[in-house]
C-alpha positions as CSV (number, residue, x, y, z in Angstrom):
1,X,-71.9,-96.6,-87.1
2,X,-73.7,-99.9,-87.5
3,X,-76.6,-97.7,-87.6
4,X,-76.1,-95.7,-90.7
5,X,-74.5,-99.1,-92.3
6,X,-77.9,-100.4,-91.5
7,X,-80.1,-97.3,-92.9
8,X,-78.4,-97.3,-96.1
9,X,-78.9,-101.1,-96.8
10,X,-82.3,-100.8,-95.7
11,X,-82.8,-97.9,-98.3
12,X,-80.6,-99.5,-101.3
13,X,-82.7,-102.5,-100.5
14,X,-86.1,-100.3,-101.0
15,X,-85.0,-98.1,-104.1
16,X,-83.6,-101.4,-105.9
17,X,-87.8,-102.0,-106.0
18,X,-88.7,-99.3,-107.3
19,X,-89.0,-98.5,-111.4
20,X,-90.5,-100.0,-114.1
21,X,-90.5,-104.1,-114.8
22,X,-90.1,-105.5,-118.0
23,X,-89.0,-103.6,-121.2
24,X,-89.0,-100.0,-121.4
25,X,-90.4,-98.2,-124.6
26,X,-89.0,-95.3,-125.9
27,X,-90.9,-92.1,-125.8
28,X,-92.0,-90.1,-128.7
29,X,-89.8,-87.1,-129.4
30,X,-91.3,-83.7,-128.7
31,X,-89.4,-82.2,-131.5
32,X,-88.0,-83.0,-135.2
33,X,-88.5,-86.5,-137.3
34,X,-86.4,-89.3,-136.1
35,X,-86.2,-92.0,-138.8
36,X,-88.7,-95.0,-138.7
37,X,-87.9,-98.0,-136.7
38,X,-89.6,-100.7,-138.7
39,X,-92.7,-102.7,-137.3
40,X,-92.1,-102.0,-133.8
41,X,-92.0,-98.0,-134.4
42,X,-95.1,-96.3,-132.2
43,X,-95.9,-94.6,-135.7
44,X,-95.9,-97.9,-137.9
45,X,-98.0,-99.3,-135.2
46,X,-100.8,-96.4,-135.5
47,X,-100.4,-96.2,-138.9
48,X,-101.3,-100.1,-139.4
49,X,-104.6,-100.0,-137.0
50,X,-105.4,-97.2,-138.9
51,X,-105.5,-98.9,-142.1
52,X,-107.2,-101.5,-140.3
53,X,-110.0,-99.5,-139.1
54,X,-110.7,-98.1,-142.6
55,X,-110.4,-101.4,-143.7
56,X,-112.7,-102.8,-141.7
57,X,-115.1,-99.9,-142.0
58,X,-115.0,-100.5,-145.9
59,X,-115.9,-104.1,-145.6
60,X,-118.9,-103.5,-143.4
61,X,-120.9,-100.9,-145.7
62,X,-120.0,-103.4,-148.5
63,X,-121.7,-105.6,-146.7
64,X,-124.9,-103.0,-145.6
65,X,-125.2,-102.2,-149.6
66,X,-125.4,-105.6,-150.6
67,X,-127.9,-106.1,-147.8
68,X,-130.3,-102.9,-148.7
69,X,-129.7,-104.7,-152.6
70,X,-131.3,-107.9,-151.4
71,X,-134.0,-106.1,-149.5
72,X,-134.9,-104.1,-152.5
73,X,-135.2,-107.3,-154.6
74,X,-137.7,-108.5,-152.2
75,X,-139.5,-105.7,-152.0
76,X,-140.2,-105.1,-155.6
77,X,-140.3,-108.6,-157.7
78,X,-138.9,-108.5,-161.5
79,X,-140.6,-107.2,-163.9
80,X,-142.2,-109.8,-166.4
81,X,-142.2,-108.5,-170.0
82,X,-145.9,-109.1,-171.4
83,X,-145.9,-110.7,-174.9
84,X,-149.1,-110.5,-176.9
85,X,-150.5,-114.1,-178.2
């Protein structure tokens, strides 16, 4: 008897450590539309480094234009307008 008492607090003991730590996300469903769950919805949170991305990727061929603009000024100078005297 003190056996088996012994075997099942020995495997209570080992299941109690098993599982996830710390706090557990909900899943996506696999069907239908559930209503958004504000900033912390998986959704939102794509939906934001999305616009991130294409924000990001907007900024830096602003910033490869006005870099081909500069180098094209360099390249060819002004043009000077030639006044008879």
């Amino acid at each position: 008897m003190m056996r088996i008492t012994l075997a099942i607090l020995a495997a209570v003991a080992s299941l109690s450590a098993c599982g996830l730590r710390g706090g557990l996300e909900r899943p996506v469903p696999l069907w239908g539309n559930p209503p958004n769950e504000g900033p912390l919805d998986p959704r939102s949170i794509k939906e934001a480094e999305e616009k991130a991305k294409a924000e990001k990727a907007r900024i830096e061929a602003e910033e490869r234009r006005r870099e081909q603009e500069q180098l094209q000024q360099q390249v060819t100078p002004p043009a000077t307008p030639t006044t008879p005297q």
